[in-house]
C-alpha positions in Angstrom: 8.7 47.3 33.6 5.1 47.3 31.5 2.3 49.1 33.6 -1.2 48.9 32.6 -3.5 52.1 33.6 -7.4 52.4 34.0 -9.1 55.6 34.6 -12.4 55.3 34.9 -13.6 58.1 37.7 -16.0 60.3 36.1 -16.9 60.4 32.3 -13.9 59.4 30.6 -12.5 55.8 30.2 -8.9 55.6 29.6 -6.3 53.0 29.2 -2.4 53.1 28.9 0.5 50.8 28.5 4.2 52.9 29.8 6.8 51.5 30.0 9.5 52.3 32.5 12.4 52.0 30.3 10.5 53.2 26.8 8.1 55.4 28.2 4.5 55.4 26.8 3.8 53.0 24.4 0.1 53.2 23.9 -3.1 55.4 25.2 -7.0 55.3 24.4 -9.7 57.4 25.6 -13.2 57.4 25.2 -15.3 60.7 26.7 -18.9 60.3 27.5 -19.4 63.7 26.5 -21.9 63.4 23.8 -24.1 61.2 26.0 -24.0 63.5 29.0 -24.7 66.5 26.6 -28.7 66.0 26.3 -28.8 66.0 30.5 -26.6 69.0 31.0 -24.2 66.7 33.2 -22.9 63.5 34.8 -25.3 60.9 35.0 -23.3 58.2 37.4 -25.7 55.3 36.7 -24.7 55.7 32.6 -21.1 56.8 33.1 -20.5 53.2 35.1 -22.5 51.2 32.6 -20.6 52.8 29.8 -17.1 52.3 31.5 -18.1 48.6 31.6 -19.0 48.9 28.0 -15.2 50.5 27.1 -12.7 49.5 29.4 -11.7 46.1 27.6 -11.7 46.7 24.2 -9.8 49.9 24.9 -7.4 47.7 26.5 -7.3 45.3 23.8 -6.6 48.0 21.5 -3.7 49.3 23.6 -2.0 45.9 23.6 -1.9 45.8 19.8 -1.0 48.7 19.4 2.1 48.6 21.7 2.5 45.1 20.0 2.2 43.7 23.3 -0.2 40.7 25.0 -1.6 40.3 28.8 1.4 38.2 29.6 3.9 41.1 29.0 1.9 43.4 31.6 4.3 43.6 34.8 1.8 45.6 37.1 -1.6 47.0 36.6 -2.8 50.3 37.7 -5.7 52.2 38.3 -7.5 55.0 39.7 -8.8 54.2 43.3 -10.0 57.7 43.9 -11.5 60.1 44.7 -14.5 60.0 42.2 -18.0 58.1 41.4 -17.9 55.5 43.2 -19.6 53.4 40.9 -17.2 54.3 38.0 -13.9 53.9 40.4 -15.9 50.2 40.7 -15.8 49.4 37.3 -11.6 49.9 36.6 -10.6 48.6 40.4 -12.7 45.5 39.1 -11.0 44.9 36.4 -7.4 45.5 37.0 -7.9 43.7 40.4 -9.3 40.6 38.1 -6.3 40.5 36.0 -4.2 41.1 38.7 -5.5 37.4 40.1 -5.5 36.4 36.5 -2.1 37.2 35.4 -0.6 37.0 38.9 0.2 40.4 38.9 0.8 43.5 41.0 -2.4 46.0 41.4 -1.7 49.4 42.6 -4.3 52.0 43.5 -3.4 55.6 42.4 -4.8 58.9 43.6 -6.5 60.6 40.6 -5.2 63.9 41.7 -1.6 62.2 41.7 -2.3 61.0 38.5 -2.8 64.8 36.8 0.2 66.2 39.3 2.7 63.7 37.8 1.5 64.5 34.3 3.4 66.7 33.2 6.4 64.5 33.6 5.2 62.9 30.8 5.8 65.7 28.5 9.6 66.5 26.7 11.1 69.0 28.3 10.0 67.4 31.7 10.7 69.4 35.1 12.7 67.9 37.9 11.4 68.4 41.7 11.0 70.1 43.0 8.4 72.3 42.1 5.5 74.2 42.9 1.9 72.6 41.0 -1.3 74.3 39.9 -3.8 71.4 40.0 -6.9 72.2 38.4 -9.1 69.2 37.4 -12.8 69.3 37.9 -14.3 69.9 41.2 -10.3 70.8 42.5 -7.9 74.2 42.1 -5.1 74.0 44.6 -1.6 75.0 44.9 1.3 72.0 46.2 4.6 72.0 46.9 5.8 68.9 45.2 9.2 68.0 46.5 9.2 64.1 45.0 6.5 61.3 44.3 4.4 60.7 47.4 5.8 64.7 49.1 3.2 67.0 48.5 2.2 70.0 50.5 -0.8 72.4 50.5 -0.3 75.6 49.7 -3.5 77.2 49.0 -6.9 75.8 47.8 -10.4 76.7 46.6 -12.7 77.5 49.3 -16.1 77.2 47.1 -15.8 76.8 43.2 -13.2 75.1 41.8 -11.7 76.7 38.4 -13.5 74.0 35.9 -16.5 74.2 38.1 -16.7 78.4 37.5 -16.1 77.2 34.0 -19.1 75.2 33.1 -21.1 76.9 35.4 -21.0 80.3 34.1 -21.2 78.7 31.0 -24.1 77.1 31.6 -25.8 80.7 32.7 -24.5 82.0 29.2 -26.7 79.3 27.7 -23.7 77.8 26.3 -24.4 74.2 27.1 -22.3 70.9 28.5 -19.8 70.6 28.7 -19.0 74.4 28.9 -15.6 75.2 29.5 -14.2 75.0 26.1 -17.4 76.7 24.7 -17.2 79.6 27.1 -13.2 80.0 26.3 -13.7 79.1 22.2 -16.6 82.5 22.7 -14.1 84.5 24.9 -12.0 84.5 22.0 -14.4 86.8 20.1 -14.9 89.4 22.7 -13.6 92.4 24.3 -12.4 91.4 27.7 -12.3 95.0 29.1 -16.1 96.3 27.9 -17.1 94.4 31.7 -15.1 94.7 34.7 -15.9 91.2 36.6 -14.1 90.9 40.5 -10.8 89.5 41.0 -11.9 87.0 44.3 -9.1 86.8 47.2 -6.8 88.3 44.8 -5.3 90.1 47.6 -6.3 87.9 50.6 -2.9 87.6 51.6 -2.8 83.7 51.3 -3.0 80.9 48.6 -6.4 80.2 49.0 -8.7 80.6 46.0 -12.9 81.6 46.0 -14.8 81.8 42.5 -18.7 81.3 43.6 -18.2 85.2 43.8 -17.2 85.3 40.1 -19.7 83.1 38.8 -22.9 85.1 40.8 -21.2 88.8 39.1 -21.7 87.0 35.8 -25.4 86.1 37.1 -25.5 89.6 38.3 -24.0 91.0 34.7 -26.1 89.0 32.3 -29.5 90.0 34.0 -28.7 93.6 33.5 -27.8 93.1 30.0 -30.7 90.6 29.0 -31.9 89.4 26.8 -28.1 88.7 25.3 -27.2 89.2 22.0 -24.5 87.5 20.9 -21.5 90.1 20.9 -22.2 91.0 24.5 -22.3 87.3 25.8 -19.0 87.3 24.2 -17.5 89.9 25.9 -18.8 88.4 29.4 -17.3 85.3 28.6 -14.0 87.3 27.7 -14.1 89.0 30.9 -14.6 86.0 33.0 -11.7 84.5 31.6 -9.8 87.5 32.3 -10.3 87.9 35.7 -10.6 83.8 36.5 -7.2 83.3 34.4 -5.4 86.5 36.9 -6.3 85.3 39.8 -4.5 82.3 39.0 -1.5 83.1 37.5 -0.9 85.9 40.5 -1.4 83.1 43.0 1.0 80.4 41.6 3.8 83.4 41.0 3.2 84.2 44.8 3.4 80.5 45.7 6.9 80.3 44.1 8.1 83.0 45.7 6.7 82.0 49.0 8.6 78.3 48.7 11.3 79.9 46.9 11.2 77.5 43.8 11.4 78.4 40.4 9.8 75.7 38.1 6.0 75.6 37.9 4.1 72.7 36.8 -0.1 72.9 35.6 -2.1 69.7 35.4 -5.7 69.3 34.9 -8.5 70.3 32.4 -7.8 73.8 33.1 -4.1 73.5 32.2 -5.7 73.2 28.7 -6.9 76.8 28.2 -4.6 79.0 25.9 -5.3 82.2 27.4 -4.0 80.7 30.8 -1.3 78.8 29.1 -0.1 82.6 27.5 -0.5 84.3 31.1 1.9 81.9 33.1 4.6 81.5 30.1 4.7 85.6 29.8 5.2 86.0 33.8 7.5 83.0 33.2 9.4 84.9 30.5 9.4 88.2 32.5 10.0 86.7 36.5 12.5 83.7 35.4 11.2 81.1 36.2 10.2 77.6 34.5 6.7 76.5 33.6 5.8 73.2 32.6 2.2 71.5 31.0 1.3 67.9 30.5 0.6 67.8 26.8 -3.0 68.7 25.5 -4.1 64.9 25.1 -3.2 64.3 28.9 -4.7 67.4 30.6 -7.8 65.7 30.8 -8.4 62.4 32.4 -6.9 59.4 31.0 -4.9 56.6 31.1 -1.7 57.6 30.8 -1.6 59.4 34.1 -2.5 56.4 36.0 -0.3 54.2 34.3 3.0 56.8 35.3 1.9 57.1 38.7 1.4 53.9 39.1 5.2 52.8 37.6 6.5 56.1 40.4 4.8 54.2 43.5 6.0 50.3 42.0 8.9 50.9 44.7 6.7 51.2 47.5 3.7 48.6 46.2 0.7 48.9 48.1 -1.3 45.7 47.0 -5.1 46.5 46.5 -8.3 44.0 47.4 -11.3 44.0 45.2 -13.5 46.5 44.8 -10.9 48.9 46.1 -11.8 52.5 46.1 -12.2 55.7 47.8 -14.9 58.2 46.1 -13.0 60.7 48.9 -9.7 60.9 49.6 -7.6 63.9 50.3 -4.6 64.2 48.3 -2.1 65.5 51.0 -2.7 62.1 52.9 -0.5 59.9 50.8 2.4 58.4 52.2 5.8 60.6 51.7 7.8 58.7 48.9 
């Protein structure tokens, strides 16, 4: 069966073709970094009206490339939430219009779903079940994934999200948008133990994450050292990533030892950064147990994704209307597959 995915929930449009026997056949992105850049972050109005711009010939060039026309698509997927509303609006319109079109199925997929499942994607793949760090954007939490559609909360953020800390002490470092991969690409020319930054809810006794604290010692740290020169903003990126990176890795090993599971799964922009990528594999190597990342192309949003989730849920088809989408929508609501 041939699935056709659109993401279009924030500043990335992507498109995939996977298929269920061959796996994926074609994916295209296009990020709207560049043109977020100059305002320091999303702008929903221009994100929508560039989706709108994308979305088809990105699809067009996935069907060539796959060697595949409209005709040969068997379902159509796409992200239904949560997000911008007005970018969710521009893929839900269009798979829902070729859905009438072609007289095919349209399935709406959570975007969290969409990263969770990820990693399947990538060779080795885990098995469930297995315990996920999910940390995408505004979201770090830890699930218990026991199948497609079974998820259960472990622990979550509180305040700041992981990739919100990110660019947000990033931006106080002067380092731009997005920041992220600047602050880590710095943190790699510093001394991560010149500052000692806090370790939030390291030790709260539960699963539950806090950065805002992190982000206002960096606020705290940079004021006593300013103005910056170049080495020491280094060495505070270093030391944020430190501290940010420990907090997780502590927190999923205690959530596989609370659920008694051995394979750990990472999804989500997040899931990109090598020094957190060298952190989980060493406690892998040293406590046991399995660790498993989507690869690098799909950690961030994108087609793919939506396309695989959407083939998972094909056995329990949930036909969308028009103009289906939900900006909110809590992950751990979902129907159990």
């Amino acid at each position: 069966m041939l699935v056709l995915g659109l993401e279009s929930s924030c500043d990335e449009t992507g498109v995939a073709l996977y298929d269920t026997d061959a796996g994926l056949l074609a994916h295209h992105l296009h990020t709207q970094m560049a043109m977020h850049a100059e305002y320091g972050g999303v702008v929903p109005e221009l994100a929508s009206r560039d989706h709108i711009r994308r979305i088809l010939p990105l699809t067009e060039a996935c069907l060539r490339e796959a060697g595949k026309t409209r005709a040969d698509i068997d379902a159509i997927a796409f992200t239904e939430g949560p997000g911008l509303a007005g970018a969710l609006l521009t893929a839900a319109a269009v798979a829902n219009g070729m859905g009438v079109a072609l007289g095919k199925p349209v399935i709406g997929v959570h975007h969290l779903e969409g990263h969770l499942l990820s990693p399947l994607l990538a060779d080795p793949a885990p098995a469930f079940p297995f315990v996920a760090l999910l940390v995408s954007g505004g979201h770090t939490q830890l699930m218990a994934v026991r199948g497609v559609g079974d998820y259960e909360l472990l622990g979550e953020t509180l305040d700041d999200a992981a990739g919100e800390a990110f660019d947000k002490t990033a931006k106080l470092l002067g380092l731009g948008y997005p920041g992220g991969p600047a602050l880590s690409k710095l943190a790699d020319q510093g001394d991560a133990n010149r500052f000692t930054l806090p370790r939030p809810m390291l030790h709260s006794g539960d699963l539950d994450f806090s950065f805002a604290g992190l982000k206002t010692a960096v606020l705290t740290l940079t004021r006593k050292h300013e103005p910056l020169d170049e080495p020491t903003r280094a060495d505070i990126c270093a030391a944020f990533q430190a501290a940010l990176v420990e907090v997780l890795s502590k927190k999923c090993l205690a959530a596989l030892k609370q659920t008694g599971l051995n394979q750990l799964v990472v999804a989500g922009g997040v899931g990109a950064n090598r020094q957190l990528r060298e952190a989980l594999d060493t406690l892998a190597a040293r406590r046991r147990f399995k660790v498993y990342y989507p690869p690098l192309a799909l950690c961030t949003d994108n087609g793919a994704m939506i396309a695989f989730a959407g083939a998972q849920r094909l056995q329990h088809l949930r036909q969308a209307g028009p103009f289906a989408v939900r900006p909110r929508w809590d992950l751990a609501s979902l129907a159990k597959a």
